[in-house]
N, C-alpha and C positions, 0 to 999 in steps of 0.2 A: 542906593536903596535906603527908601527909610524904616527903623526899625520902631515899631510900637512901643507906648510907654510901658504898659505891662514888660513886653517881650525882654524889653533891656533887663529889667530885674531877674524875670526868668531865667535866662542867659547864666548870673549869677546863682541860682539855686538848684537848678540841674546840670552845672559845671561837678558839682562832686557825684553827680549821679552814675549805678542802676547799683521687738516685737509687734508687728501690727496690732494686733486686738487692743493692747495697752493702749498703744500711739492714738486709736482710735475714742477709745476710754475718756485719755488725756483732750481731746478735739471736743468731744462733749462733754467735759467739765468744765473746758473757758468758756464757749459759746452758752453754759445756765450761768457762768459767772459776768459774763458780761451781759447779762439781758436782764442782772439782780442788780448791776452798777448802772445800768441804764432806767431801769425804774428806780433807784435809789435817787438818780440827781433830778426827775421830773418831781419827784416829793420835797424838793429840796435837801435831799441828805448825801454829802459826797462824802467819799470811800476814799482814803490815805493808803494806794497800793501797799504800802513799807509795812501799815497797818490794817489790814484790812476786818480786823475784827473790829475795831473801834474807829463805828458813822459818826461824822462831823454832820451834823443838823447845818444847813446853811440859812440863816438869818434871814429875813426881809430886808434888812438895812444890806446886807453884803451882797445880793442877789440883786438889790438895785444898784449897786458899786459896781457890779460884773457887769449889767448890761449896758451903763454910764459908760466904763471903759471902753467896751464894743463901739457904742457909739463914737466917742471922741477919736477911737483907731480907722473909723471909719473918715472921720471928718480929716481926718491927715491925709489918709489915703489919696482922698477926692480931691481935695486940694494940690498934693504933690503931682495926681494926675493932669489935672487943669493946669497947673506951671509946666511940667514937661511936654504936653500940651502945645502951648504959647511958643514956647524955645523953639521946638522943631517947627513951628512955623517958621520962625524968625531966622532958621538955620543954624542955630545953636547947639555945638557939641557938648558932651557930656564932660565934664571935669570931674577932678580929684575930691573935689568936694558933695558936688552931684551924685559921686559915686558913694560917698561914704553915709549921703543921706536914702539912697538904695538902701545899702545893710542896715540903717535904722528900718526904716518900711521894713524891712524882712524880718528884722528880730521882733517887731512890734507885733505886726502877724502873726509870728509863732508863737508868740507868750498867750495868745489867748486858746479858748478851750473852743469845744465843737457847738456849744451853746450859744459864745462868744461871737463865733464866725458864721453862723446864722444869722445873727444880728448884723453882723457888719454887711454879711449879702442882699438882706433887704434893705439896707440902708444904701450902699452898692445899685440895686435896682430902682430906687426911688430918684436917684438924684438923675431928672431928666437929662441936665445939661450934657453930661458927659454921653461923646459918642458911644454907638451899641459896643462898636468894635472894643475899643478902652474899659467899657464896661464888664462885657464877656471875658477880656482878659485879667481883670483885675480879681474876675469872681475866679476867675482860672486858676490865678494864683495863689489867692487864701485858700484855696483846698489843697494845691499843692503842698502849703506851708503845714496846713494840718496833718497831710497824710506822712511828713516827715516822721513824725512821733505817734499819731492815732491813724492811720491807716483802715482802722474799722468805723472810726466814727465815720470819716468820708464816705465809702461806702452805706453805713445808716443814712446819713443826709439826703444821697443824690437817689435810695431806695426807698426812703418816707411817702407817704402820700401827701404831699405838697405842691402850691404852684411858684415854688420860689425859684427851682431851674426852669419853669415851666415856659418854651420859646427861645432859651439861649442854646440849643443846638449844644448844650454839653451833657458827657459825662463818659463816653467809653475811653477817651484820654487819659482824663484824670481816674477812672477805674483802672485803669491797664498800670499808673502810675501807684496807684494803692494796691491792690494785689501784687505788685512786684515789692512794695515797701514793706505788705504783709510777711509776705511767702520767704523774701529775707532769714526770718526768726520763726516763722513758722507756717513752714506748706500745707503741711494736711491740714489746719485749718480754715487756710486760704481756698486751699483746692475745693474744701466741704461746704464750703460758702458758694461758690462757683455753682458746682453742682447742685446744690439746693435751691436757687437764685435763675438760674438761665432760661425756665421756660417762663418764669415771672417774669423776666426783667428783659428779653431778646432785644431788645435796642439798648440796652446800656451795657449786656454782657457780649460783647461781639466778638468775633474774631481777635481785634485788638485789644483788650479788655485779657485776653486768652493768652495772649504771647507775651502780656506784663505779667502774667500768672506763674508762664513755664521760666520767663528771664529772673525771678526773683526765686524759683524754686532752686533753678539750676547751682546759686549763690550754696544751697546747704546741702542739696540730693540732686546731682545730676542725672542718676537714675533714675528718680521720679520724673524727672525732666524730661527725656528721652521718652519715657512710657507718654507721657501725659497731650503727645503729638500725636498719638495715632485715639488716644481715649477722647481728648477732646474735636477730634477732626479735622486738624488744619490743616488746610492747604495755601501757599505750597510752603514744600519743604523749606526752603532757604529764610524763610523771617523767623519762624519757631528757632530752625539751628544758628540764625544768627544771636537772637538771644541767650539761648546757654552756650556757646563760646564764646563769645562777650564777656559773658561772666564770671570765665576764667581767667583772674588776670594775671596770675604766678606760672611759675615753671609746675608746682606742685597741683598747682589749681588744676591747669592742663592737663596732666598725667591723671588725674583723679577721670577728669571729662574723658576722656581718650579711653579709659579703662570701661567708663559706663556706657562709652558706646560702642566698644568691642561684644560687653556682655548682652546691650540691647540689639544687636545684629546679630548675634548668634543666634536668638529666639525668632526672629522674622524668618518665616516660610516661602514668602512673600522671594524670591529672588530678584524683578526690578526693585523691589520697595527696599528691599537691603541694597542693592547695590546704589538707586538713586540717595539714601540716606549717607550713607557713606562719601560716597563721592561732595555731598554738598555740604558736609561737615568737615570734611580735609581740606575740602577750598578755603571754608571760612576760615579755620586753622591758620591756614597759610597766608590770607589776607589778612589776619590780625599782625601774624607774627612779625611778616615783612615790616610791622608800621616800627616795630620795635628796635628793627639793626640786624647786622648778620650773625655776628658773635655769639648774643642770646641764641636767637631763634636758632644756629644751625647745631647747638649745644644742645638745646633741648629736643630736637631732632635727633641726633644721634643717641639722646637716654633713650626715648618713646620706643625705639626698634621699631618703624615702619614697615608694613609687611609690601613688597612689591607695590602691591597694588593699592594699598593707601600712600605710599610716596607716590604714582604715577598722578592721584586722586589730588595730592597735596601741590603736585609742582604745576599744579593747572589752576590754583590760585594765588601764586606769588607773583610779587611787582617788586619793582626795583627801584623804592621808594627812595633809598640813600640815592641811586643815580651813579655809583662805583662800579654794578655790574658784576659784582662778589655772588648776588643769587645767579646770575645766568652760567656764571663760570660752575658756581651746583652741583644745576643743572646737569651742564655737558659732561659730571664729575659722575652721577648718581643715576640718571636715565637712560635706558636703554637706548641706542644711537639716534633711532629713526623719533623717538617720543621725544629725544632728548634736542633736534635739527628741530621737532615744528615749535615747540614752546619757547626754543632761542628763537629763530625769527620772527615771533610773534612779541616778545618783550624787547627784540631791535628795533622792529620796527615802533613800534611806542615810542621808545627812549629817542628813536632819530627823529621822529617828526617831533617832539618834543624840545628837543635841545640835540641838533645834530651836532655841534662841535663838541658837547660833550660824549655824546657814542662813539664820537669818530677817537676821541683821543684814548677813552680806554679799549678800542680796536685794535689801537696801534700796542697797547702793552701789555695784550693778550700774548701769551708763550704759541707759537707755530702749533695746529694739529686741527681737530673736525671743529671744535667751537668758533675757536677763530673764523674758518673757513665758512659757516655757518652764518657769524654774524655779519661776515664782509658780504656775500649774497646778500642778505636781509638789507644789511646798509645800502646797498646799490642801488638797489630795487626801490625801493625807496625815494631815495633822491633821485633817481632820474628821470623824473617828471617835468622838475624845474634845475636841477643841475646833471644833466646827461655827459660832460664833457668828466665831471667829479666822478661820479659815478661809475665811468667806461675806466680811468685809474686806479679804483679801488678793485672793481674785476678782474683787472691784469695784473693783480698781486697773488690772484690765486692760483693753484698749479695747473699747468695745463691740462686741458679734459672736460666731463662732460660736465662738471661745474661754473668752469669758468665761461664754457660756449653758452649755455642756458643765460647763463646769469649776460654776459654780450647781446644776446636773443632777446630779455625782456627789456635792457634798456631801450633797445633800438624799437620796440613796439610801446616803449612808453615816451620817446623823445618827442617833444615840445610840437605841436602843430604847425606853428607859426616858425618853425626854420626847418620848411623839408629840404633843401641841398644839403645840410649840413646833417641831416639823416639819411641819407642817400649815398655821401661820400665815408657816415660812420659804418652802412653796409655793407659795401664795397671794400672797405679797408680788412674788413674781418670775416670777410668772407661768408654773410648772414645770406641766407637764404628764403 
C-alpha cells in the first residue's frame, strides 16, 4: 500500500498522541483575554505571555520578516513534497535520512505562528502543481502542527470567514484534533467554545469534532467526561467511551476513570442507559488492558474490586493478545461456570484458527478441570472442518459423558464433504446417531 507524502510525516506527529461558578469566571477571563491578544496582533502589537503587561509593537520591517519566513517554509514544504513525490513513483523507500529531513518539515512548521501558517496555506493552495490529495494533506498537517501548542488559533482559522479551506473538505478532524489538545489543560473552556460555536458552525462541530472534545477532557475530569455523552448527544456509546479510557493510561489514571464512572452511573435513572454504559466501558477497559500483559492488567484488577457484574462486563472484552492463554485460564478462575464455558470457547476458538499449534500446546498444559475441558471442546470444534481425524483425538481426551458425545456429534456434522466413507465409518465407530 502506498502511503501519502503528508501521511508519512503525520505518522510521526500523532505517534505521541491523544468551584463551578469560579471555574466558570476563570472560562470568561481567557476567552476576553484571548479576543485582546488577538486584536493586539492584527494592530501589529504582540503580547510576551511571561509578560503580558508589556505589548511589543511589531515593526513593518519584522512583520515583513514573519511573512518572508512563512513563505520560504512554505517553499520547502512544496518542494520536499514534489521529491517525495517523484521517489514513490520511482518506488523509493524512505531512509534514515529522509526521515530526519521529516522532523526538520515538522520542527519548521511548528516554529511558526497562526499568522504564519495562514500564509503558508495559501501559499500551499496556490501551488497548482502539486496533487489535491498532497495538498489537503500537507494543509492537514500545518494545523496539526499549530494545534500542538495553539489549539485555539486552529479553531479561529478554520471558524474565520475565509475562503482559504473553502473546497478542501476539511476541518471536523483537525477540530476534534484541537479540542482534544485544548480540553488537555483546560475543558471548560473547550467545552464553552463548543457550545457557543455548534449551531454556527454544524458542519465543522460534528460528532467527531465532539469525541476530540470528551478524549481530551477525560485527560484532566473524567467526570466531565462521562457527563459531556449524554449533554452533547452521542451516539453510540462505544467511540465517546473509547476516548476516555484511552486516556487512561496509568494504573492510577484507570482507578480515577473507574471511580467517575461508578458515580456517573449511579445518577442514570435510565436502567438500559446505565447498564449499556457500563457494560461498554468495562469492555473498553479490558481491550485496552489485555494490550498491556497479564501481570499489569490482573494487579490492577484485583485493586479496582469489580462488582460481579462489571467483571462479567469486563471479561467480554478481553483478548489473548500475549497468545499464553494466562487471561482465559482468568477467566475459568473468576466467572461463574456457565459465563465462564462461553467466553473460553469463544477466545479458543480465535487463538485456534489463528495459530492452532499454539492453542493446541498451551491445551496440553492446562492443569485437568472445566477450563481445560472447555477449551479442548472449543479446539475440536474448530478444526474439524479441515482436520476431523485431530479433532475426534482431542475429544477422546475428555471424560466420558455428555461432553465428550456432543463435542463427537459436531465433528462428525462438520467433517469434510469431499470424504463421506470416512464420515460414515467415524459414525459408526462411535455410535453417532
Amino acid at each position: 500500500m502506498k502511503i501519502s507524502i503528508a501521511a508519512s510525516i503525520l505518522i510521526l506527529l500523532i505517534a505521541a498522541l491523544f468551584g463551578f461558578h469560579a471555574q466558570q469566571q476563570l472560562v470568561t477571563v481567557r476567552e476576553t483575554h484571548a479576543k485582546l491578544v488577538a486584536s493586539a496582533n492584527q494592530l501589529g502589537i504582540a503580547v510576551d505571555s511571561s509578560h503580558p503587561s508589556t505589548p511589543v509593537r511589531i515593526t513593518k520591517s519584522e512583520r515583513e520578516d514573519k511573512e518572508a519566513d512563512a513563505k520560504a517554509a512554505a517553499v520547502e514544504l512544496i518542494a520536499y513534497a514534489r521529491e517525495m513525490e517523484a521517489n514513490r513513483e520511482k518506488g523509493v523507500s524512505t531512509d534514515v535520512a529522509q526521515q530526519k529531513r521529516q522532523m526538520e518539515i515538522r520542527d519548521r512548521i511548528r516554529s511558526l505562528n497562526s499568522a504564519q501558517i495562514k500564509i503558508l496555506i495559501a501559499e500551499l493552495r496556490a501551488a497548482k502543481d502539486l496533487k489535491d490529495e498532497t495538498r489537503e494533506e500537507l494543509i492537514d498537517l500545518s494545523l496539526y502542527m499549530l494545534s500542538e501548542d495553539s489549539p485555539q488559533a486552529v479553531l479561529a482559522l478554520l471558524t474565520e470567514p475565509s475562503d482559504l479551506f473553502k473546497g478542501t473538505g476539511m476541518g471536523s478532524d483537525v477540530i476534534s484534533y484541537s479540542l482534544a489538545q485544548w480540553a488537555k489543560d483546560d475543558p471548560l473552556a473547550a467545552l464553552e467554545w463548543v457550545r457557543n460555536n455548534s449551531a454556527k458552525f454544524p458542519d465543522l462541530i460534528t460528532v467527531t469534532a465532539k469525541h476530540g472534545l470528551i478524549s481530551g477532557t477525560a485527560i484532566q475530569d473524567p467526570k466531565l467526561a462521562f457527563k459531556l455523552i449524554g449533554e452533547l448527544g452521542l451516539e453510540p456509546l462505544s467511540f465517546a467511551v473509547t476516548g476516555i479510557v484511552r486516556a487512561a493510561r496509568t494504573p492510577e489514571q484507570r482507578t480515577a476513570t473507574l471511580a467517575a464512572l461508578r458515580e456517573h452511573l449511579a445518577n442514570l435513572k435510565d436502567e438500559k442507559a446505565r447498564k449499556d454504559l457500563s457494560d461498554s466501558t468495562m469492555r473498553e477497559f479490558a481491550q485496552n488492558i489485555s494490550k498491556e500483559g497479564f501481570e499489569a492488567g490482573s494487579q490492577w484488577i484485583t485493586a479496582a474490586g469489580f462488582t460481579p457484574a462489571e467483571l462479567e462486563s469486563f471479561a467480554g472484552g478481553l483478548n489473548d493478545y500475549g497468545g499464553n492463554g494466562r487471561w482465559i485460564e482468568w477467566i475459568g478462575d473468576n466467572l461463574p461456570p456457565q459465563k465462564a464455558a462461553n467466553k473460553i470457547e469463544s477466545m479458543v476458538r480465535g487463538w485456534t484458527q489463528s495459530d492452532f499449534q499454539a492453542a493446541g500446546n498451551w491445551i496440553n498444559s492446562v492443569p485437568d478441570g472445566p477450563t481445560k475441558n472447555t477449551a479442548i471442546r472449543s479446539y475440536a470444534e474448530t478444526v474439524s472442518g479441515y482436520e476431523p481425524e485431530i479433532a475426534a483425538q482431542w475429544a477422546l481426551t475428555l471424560p466420558p459423558g455428555k461432553d465428550r458425545d456432543s463435542t463427537l456429534n459436531k465433528i462428525y456434522q462438520n467433517w469434510p464433504k469431499d470424504d463421506p466413507a470416512a464420515k460414515e465409518a467415524f459414525k459408526q465407530q462411535h455410535g453417532i446417531k
